[in-house]
BARODREN-214192 format. One record per residue: x, y, z of N, C-alpha, C, CB in turn; residue number from 1. Coordinates in steps of 0.05 Angstrom, whole numbers, plus 5000, padded with zeros to 4 digits. Glycine has a CB too. Example, Ala and Ser with C-alpha at 12.3 -4.5 7.8 and 13.67 -1.06 7.14 Angstrom:
{n_X 5264 | n_Y 4886 | n_Z 5156 | ca_X 5246 | ca_Y 4910 | ca_Z 5156 | c_X 5264 | c_Y 4934 | c_Z 5156 | cb_X 5226 | cb_Y 4911 | cb_Z 5181 | k 1}
{n_X 5257 | n_Y 4955 | n_Z 5142 | ca_X 5273 | ca_Y 4979 | ca_Z 5143 | c_X 5258 | c_Y 5001 | c_Z 5157 | cb_X 5282 | cb_Y 4988 | cb_Z 5114 | k 2}
//
This chain:
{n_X 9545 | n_Y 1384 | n_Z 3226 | ca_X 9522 | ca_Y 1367 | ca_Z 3232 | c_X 9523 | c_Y 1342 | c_Z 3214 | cb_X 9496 | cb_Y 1383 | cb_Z 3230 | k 1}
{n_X 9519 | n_Y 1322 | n_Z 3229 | ca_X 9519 | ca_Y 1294 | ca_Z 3204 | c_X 9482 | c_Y 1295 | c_Z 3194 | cb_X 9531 | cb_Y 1249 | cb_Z 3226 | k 2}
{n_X 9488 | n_Y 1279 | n_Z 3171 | ca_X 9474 | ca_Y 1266 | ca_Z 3159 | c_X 9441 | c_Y 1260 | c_Z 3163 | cb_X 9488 | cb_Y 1249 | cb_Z 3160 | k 3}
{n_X 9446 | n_Y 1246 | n_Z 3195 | ca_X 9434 | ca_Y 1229 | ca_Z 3210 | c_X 9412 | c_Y 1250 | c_Z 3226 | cb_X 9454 | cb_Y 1213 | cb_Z 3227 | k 4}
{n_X 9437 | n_Y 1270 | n_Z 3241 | ca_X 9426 | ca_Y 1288 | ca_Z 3256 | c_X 9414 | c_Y 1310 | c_Z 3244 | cb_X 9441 | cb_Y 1295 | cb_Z 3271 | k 5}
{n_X 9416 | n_Y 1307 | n_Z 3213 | ca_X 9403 | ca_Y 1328 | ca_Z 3200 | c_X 9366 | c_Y 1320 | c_Z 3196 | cb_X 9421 | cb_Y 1331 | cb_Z 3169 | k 6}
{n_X 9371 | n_Y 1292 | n_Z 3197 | ca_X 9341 | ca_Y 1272 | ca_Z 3185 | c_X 9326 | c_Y 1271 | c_Z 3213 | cb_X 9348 | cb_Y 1232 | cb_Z 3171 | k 7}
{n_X 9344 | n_Y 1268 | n_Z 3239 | ca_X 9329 | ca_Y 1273 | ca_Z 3258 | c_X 9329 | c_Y 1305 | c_Z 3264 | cb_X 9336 | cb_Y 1255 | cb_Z 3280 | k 8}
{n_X 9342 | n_Y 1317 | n_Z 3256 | ca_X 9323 | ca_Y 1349 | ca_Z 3257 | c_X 9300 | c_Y 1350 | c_Z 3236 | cb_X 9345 | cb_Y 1378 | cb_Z 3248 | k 9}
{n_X 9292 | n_Y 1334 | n_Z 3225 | ca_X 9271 | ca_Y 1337 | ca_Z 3201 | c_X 9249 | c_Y 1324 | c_Z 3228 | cb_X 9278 | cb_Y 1315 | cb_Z 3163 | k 10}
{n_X 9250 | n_Y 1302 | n_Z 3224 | ca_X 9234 | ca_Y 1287 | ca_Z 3239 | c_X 9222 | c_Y 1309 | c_Z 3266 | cb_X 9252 | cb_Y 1259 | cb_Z 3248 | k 11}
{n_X 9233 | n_Y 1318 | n_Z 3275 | ca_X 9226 | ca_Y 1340 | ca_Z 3299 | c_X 9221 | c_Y 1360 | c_Z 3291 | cb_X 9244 | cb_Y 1348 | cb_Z 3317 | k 12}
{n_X 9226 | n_Y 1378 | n_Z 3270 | ca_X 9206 | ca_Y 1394 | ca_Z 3253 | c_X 9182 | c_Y 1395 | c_Z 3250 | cb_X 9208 | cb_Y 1392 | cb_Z 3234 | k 13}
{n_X 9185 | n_Y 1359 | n_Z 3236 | ca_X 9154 | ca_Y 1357 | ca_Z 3229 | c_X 9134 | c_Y 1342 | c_Z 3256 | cb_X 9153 | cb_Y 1334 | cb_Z 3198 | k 14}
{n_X 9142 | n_Y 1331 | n_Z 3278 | ca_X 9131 | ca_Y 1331 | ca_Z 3297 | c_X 9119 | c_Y 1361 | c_Z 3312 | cb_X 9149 | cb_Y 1317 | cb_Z 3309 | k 15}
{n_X 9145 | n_Y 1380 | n_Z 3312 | ca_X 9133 | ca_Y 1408 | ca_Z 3323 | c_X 9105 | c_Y 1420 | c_Z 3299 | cb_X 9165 | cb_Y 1435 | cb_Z 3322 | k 16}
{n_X 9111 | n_Y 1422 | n_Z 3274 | ca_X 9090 | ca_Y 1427 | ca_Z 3262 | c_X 9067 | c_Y 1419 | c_Z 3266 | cb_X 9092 | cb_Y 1424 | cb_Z 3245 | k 17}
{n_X 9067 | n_Y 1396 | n_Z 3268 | ca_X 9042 | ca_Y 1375 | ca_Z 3260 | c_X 9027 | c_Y 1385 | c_Z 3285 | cb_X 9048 | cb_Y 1337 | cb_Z 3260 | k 18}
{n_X 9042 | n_Y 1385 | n_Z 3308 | ca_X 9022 | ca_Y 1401 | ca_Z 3342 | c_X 9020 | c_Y 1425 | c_Z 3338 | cb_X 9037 | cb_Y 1402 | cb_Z 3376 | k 19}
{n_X 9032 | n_Y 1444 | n_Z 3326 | ca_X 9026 | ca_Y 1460 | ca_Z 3324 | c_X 8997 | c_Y 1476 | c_Z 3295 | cb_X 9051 | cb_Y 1464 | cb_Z 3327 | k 20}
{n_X 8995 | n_Y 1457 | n_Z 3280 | ca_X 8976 | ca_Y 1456 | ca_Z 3263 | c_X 8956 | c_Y 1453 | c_Z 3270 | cb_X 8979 | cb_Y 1441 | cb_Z 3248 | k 21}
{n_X 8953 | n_Y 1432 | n_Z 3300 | ca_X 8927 | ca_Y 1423 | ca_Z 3310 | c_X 8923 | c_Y 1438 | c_Z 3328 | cb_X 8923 | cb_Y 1398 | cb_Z 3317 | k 22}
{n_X 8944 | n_Y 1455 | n_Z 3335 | ca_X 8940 | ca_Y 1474 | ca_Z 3365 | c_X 8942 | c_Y 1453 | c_Z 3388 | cb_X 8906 | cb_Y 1491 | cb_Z 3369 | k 23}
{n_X 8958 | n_Y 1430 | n_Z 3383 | ca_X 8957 | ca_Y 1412 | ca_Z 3405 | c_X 8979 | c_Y 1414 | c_Z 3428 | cb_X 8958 | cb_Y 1387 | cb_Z 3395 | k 24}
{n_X 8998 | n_Y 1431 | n_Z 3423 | ca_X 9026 | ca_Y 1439 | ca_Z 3453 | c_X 9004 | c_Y 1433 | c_Z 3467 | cb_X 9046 | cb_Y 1479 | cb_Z 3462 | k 25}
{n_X 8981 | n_Y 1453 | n_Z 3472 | ca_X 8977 | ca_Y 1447 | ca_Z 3512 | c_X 8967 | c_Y 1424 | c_Z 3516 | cb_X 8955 | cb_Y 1468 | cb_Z 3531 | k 26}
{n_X 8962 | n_Y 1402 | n_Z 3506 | ca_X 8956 | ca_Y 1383 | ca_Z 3511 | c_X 8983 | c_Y 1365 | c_Z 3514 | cb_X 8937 | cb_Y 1378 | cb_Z 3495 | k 27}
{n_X 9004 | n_Y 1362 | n_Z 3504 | ca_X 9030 | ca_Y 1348 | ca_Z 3502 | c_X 9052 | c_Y 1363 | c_Z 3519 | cb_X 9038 | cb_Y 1347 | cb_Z 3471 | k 28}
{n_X 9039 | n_Y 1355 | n_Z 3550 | ca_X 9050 | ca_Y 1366 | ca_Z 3574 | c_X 9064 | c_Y 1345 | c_Z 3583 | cb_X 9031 | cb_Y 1377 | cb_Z 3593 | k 29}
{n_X 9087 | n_Y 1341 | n_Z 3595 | ca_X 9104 | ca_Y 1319 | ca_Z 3595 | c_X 9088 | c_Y 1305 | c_Z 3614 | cb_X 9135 | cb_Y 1323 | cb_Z 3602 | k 30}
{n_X 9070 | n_Y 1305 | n_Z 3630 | ca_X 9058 | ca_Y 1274 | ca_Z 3646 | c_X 9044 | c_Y 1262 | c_Z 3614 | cb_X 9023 | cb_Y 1280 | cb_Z 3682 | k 31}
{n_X 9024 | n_Y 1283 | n_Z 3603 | ca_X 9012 | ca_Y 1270 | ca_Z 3590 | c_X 9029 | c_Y 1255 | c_Z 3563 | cb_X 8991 | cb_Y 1286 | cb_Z 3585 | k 32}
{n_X 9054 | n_Y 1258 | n_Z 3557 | ca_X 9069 | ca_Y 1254 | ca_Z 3543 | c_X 9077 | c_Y 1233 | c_Z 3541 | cb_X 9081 | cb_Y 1266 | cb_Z 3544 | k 33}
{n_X 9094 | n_Y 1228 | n_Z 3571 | ca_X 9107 | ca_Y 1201 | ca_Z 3581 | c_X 9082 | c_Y 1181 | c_Z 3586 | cb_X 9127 | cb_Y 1206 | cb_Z 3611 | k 34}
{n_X 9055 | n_Y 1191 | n_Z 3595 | ca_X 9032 | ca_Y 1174 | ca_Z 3595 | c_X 9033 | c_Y 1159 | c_Z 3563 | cb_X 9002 | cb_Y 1193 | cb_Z 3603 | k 35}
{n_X 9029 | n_Y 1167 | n_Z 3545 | ca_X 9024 | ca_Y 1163 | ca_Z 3518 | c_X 9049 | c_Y 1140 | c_Z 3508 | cb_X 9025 | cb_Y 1192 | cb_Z 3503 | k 36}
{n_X 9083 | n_Y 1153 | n_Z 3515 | ca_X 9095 | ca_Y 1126 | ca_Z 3514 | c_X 9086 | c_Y 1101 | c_Z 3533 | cb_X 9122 | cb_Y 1130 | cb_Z 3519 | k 37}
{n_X 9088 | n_Y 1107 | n_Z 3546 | ca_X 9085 | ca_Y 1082 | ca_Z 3557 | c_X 9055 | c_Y 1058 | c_Z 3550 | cb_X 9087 | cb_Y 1090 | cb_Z 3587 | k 38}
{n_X 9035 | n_Y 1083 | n_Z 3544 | ca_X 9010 | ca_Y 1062 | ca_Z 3529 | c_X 9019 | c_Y 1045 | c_Z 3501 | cb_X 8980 | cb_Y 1084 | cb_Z 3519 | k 39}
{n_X 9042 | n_Y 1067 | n_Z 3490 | ca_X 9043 | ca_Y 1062 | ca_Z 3458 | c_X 9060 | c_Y 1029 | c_Z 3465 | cb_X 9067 | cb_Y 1093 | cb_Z 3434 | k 40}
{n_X 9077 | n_Y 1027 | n_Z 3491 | ca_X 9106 | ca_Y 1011 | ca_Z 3488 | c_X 9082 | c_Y 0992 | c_Z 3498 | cb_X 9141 | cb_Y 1018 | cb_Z 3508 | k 41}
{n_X 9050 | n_Y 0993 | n_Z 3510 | ca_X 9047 | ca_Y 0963 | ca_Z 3522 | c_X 9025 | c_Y 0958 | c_Z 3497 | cb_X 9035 | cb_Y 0958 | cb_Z 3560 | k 42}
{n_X 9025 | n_Y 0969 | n_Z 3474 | ca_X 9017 | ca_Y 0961 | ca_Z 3454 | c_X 9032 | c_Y 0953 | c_Z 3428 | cb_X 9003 | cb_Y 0975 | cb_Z 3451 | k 43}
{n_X 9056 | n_Y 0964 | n_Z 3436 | ca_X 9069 | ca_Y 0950 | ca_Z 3419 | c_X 9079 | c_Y 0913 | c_Z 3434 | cb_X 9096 | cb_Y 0972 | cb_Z 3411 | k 44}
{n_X 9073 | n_Y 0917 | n_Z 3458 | ca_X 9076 | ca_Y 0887 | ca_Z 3477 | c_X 9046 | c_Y 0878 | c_Z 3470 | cb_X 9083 | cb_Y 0891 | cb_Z 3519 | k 45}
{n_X 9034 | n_Y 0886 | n_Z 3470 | ca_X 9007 | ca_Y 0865 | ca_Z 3467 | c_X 9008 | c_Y 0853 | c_Z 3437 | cb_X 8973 | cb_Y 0883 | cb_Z 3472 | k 46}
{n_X 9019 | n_Y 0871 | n_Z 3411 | ca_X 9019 | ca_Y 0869 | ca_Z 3382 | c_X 9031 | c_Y 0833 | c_Z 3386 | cb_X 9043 | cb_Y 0897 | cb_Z 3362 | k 47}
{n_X 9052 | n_Y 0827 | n_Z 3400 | ca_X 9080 | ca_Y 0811 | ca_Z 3405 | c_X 9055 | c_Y 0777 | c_Z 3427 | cb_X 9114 | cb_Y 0842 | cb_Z 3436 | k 48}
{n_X 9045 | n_Y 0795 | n_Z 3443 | ca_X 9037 | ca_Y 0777 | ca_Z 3459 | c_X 9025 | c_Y 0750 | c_Z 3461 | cb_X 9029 | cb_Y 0786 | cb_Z 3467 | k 49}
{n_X 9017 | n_Y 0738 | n_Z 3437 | ca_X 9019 | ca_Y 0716 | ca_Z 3439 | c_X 9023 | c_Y 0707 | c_Z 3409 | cb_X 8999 | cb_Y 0707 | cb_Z 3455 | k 50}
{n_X 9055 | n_Y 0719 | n_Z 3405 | ca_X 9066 | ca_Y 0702 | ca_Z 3371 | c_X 9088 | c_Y 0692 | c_Z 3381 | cb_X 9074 | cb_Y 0722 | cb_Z 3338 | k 51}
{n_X 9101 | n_Y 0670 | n_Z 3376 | ca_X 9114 | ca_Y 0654 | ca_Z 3369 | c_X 9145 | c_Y 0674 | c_Z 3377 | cb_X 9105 | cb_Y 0644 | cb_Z 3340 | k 52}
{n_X 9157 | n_Y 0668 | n_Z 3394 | ca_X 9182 | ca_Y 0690 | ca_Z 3399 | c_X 9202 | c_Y 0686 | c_Z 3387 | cb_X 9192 | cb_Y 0691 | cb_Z 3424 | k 53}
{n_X 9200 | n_Y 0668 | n_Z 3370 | ca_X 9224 | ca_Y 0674 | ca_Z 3347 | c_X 9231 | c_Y 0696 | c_Z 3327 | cb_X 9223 | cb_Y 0655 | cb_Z 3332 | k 54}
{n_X 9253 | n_Y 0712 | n_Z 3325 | ca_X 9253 | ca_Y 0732 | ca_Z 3308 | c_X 9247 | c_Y 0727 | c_Z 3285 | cb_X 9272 | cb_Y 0744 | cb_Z 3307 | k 55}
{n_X 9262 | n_Y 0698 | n_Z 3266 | ca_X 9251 | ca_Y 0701 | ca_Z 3242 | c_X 9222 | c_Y 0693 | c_Z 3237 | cb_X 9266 | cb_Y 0689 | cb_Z 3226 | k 56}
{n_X 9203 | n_Y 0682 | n_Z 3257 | ca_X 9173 | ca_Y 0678 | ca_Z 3254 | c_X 9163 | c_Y 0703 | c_Z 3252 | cb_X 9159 | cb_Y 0663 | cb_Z 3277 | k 57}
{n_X 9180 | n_Y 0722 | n_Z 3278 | ca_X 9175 | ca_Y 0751 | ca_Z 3268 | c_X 9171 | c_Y 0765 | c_Z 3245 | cb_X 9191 | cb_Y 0761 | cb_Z 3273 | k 58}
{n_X 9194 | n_Y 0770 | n_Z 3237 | ca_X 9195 | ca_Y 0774 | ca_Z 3219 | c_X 9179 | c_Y 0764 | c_Z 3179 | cb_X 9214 | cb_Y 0773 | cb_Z 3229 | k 59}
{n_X 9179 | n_Y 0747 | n_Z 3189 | ca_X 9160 | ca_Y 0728 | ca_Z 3166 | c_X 9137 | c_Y 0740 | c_Z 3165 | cb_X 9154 | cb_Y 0697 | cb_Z 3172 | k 60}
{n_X 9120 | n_Y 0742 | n_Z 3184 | ca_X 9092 | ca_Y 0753 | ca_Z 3187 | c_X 9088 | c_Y 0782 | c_Z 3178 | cb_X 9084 | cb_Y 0752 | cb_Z 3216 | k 61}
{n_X 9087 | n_Y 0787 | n_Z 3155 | ca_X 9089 | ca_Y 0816 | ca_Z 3143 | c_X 9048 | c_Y 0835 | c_Z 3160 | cb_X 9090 | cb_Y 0810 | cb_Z 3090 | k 62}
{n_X 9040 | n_Y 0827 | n_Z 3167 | ca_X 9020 | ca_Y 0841 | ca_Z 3179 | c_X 9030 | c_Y 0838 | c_Z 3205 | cb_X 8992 | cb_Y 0832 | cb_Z 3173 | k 63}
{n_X 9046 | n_Y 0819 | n_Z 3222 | ca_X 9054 | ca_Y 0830 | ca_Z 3254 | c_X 9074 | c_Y 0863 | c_Z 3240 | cb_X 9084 | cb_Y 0796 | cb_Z 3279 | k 64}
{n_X 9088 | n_Y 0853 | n_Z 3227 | ca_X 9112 | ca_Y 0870 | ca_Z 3228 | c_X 9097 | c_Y 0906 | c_Z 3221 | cb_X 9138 | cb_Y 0856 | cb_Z 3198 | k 65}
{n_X 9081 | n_Y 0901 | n_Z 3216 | ca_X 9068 | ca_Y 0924 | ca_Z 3200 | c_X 9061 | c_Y 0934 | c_Z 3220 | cb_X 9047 | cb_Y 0921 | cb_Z 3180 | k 66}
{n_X 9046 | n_Y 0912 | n_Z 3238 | ca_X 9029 | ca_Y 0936 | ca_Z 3260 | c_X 9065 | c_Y 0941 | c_Z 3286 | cb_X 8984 | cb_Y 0911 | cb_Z 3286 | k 67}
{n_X 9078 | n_Y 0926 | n_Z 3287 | ca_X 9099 | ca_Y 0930 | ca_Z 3310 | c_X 9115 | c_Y 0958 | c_Z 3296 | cb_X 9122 | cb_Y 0899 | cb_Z 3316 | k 68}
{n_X 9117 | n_Y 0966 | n_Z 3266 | ca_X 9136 | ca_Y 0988 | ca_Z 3260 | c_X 9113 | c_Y 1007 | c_Z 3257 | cb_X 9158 | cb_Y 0984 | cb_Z 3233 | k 69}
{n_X 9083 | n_Y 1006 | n_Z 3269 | ca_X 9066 | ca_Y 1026 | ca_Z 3274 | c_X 9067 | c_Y 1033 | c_Z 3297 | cb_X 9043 | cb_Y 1021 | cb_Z 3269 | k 70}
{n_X 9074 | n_Y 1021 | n_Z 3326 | ca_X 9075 | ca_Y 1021 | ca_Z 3344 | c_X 9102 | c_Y 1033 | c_Z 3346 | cb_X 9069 | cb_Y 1000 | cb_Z 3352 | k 71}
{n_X 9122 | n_Y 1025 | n_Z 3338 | ca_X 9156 | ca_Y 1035 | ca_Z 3338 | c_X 9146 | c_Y 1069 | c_Z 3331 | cb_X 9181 | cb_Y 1016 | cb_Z 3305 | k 72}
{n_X 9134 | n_Y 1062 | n_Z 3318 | ca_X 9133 | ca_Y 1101 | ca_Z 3302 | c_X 9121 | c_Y 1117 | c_Z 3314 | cb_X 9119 | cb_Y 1108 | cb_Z 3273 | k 73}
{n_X 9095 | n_Y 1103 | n_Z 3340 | ca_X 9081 | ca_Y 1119 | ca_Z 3358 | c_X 9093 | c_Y 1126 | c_Z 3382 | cb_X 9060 | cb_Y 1108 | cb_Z 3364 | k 74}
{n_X 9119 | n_Y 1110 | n_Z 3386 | ca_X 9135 | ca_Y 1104 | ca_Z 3407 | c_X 9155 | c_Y 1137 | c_Z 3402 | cb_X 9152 | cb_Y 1068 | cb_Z 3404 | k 75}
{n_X 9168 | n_Y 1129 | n_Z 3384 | ca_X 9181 | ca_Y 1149 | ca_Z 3371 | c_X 9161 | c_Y 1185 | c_Z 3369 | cb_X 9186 | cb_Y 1133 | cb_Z 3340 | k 76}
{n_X 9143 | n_Y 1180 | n_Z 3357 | ca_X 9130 | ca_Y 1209 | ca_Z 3354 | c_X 9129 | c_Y 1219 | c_Z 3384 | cb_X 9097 | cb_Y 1208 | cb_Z 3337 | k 77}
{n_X 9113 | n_Y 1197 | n_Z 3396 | ca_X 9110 | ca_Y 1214 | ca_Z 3432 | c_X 9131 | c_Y 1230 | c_Z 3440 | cb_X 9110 | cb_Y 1193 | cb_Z 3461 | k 78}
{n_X 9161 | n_Y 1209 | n_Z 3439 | ca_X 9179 | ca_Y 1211 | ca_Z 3452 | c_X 9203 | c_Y 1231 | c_Z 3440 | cb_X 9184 | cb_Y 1185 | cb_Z 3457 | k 79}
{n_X 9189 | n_Y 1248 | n_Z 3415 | ca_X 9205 | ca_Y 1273 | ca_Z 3401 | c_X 9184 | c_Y 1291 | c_Z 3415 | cb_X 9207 | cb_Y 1276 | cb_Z 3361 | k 80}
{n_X 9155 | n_Y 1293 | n_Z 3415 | ca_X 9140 | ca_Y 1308 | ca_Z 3432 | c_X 9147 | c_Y 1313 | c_Z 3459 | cb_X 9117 | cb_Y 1298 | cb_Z 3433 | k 81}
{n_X 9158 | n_Y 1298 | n_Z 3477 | ca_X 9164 | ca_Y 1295 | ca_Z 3497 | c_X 9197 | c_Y 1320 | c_Z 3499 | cb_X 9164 | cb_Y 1260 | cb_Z 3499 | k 82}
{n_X 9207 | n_Y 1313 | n_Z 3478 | ca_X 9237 | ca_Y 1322 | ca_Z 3473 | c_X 9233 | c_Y 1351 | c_Z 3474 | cb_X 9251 | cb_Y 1312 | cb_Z 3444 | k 83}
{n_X 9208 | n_Y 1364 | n_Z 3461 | ca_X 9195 | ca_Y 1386 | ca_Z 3448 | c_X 9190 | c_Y 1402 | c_Z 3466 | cb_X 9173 | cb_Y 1382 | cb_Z 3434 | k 84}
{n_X 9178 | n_Y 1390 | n_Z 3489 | ca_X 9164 | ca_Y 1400 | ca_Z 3504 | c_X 9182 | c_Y 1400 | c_Z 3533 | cb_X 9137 | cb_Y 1385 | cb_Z 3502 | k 85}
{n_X 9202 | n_Y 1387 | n_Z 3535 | ca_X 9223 | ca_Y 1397 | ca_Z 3553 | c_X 9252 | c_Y 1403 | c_Z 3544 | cb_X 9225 | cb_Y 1377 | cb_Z 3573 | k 86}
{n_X 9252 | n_Y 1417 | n_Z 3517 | ca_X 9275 | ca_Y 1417 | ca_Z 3501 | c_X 9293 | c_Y 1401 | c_Z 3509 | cb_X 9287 | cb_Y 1440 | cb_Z 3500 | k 87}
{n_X 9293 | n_Y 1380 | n_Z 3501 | ca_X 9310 | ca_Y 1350 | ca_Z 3501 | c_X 9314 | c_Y 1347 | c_Z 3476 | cb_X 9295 | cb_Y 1322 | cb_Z 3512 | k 88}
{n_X 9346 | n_Y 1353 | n_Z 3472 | ca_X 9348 | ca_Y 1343 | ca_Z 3453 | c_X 9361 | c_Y 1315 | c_Z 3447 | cb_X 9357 | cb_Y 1358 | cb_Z 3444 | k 89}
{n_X 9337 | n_Y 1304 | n_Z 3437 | ca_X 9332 | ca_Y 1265 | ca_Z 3435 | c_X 9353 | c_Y 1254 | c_Z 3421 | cb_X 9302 | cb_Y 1252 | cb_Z 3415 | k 90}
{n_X 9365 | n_Y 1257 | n_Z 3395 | ca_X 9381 | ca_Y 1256 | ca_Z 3386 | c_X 9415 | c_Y 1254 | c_Z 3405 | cb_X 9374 | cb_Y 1275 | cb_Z 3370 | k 91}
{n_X 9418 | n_Y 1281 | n_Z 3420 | ca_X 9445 | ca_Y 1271 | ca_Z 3427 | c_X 9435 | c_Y 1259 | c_Z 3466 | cb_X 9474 | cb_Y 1303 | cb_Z 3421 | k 92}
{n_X 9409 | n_Y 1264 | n_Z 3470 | ca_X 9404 | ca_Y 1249 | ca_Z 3493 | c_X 9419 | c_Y 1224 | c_Z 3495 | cb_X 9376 | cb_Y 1243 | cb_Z 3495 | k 93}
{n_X 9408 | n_Y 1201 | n_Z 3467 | ca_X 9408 | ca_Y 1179 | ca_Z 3463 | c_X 9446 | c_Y 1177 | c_Z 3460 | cb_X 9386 | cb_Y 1173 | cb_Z 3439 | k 94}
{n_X 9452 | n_Y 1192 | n_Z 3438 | ca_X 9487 | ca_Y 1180 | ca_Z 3444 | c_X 9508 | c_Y 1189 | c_Z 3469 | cb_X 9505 | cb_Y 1190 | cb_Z 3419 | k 95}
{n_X 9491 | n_Y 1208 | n_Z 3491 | ca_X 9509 | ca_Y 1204 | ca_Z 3515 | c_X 9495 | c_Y 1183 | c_Z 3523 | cb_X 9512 | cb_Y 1227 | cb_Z 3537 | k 96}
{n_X 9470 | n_Y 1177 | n_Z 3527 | ca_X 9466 | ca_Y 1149 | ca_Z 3547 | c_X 9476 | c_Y 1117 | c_Z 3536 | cb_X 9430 | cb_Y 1145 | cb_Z 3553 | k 97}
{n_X 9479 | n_Y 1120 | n_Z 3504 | ca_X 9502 | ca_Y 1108 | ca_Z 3493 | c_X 9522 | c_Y 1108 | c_Z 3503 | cb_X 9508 | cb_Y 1114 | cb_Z 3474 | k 98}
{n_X 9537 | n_Y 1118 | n_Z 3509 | ca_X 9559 | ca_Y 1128 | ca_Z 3522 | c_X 9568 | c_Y 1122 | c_Z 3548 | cb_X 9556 | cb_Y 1150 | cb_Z 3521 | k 99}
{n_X 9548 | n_Y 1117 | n_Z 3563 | ca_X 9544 | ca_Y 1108 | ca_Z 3578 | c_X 9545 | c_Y 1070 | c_Z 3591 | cb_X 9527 | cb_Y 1120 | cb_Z 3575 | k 100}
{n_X 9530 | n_Y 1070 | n_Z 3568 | ca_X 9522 | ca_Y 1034 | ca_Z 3567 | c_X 9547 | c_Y 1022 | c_Z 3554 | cb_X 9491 | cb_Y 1023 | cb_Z 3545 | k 101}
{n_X 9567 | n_Y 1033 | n_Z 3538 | ca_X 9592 | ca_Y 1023 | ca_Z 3531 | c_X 9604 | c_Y 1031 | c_Z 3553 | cb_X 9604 | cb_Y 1031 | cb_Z 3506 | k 102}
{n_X 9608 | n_Y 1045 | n_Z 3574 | ca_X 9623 | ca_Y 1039 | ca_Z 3603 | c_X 9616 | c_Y 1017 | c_Z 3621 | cb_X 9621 | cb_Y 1061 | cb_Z 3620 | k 103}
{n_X 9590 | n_Y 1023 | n_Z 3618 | ca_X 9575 | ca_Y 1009 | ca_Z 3636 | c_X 9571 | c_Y 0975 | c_Z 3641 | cb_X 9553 | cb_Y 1020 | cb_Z 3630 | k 104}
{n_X 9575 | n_Y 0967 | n_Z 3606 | ca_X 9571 | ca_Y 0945 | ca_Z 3602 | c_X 9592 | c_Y 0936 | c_Z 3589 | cb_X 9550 | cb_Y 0942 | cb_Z 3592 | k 105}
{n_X 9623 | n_Y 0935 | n_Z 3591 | ca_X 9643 | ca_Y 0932 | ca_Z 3572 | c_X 9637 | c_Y 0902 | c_Z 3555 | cb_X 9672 | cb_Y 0934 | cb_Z 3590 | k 106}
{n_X 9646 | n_Y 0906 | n_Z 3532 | ca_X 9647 | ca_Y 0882 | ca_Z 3523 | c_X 9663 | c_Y 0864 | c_Z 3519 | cb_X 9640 | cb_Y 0883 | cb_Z 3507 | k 107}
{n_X 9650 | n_Y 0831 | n_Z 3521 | ca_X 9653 | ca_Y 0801 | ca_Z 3526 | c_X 9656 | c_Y 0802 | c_Z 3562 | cb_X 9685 | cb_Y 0785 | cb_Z 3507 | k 108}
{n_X 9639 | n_Y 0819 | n_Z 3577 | ca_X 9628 | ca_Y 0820 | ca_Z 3605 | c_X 9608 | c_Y 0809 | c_Z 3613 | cb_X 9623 | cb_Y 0839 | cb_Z 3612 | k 109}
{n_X 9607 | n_Y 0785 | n_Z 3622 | ca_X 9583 | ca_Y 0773 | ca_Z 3627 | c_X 9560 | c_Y 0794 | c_Z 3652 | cb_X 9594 | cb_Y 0742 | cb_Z 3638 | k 110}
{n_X 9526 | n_Y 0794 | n_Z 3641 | ca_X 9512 | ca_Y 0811 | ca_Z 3667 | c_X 9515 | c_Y 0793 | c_Z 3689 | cb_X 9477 | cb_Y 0818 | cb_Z 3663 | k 111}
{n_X 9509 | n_Y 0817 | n_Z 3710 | ca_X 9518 | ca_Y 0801 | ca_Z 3742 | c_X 9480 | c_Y 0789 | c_Z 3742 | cb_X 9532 | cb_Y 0833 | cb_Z 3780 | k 112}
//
């Protein structure tokens, strides 16, 4: 097991705990799950919505950045809940669909 996949088995640990501390599984039923990303991803779009679209203006603004890696992390928590709750495991989900997008998209390929 690497490194990586050891820190994201931590991270999913402490996601399973934390619902389970509150007695919250039956509520983190995959509609209500995937409901929750998708509120978290149009708040992390509203955080964005009317600054300046340059990355380093981005970045400069230490209170945008704060609330967008709050949003990243709500994005993230749902979407290990989500993993939890249909044993998905998120971790190597993500490097086959990797896997994928380097076929899919070879590189210096312009999109159609």
């Amino acid at each position: 097991m690497t490194k990586k996949k050891e820190q994201f088995d931590i991270l999913k640990e402490k996601m399973a705990q934390f619902l389970r501390e509150r007695d919250w599984e039956k509520y983190h039923n995959p509609k209500n799950v995937a409901m929750s990303i998708a509120i978290e991803a149009a708040e992390l779009m509203e955080v964005l919505q009317w600054t300046n679209p340059e990355r380093s203006t981005v970045i400069a603004n230490q209170e945008l950045m704060s609330q967008i890696k709050d949003e990243i992390a709500d994005i993230i928590i749902y979407t290990l809940s989500l993993g939890l709750s249909l044993n998905i495991d998120i971790f190597e989900c993500v490097l086959a669909k990797m896997e994928k997008n380097i076929e899919r998209f070879p590189p210096n390929k312009p999109l159609k």
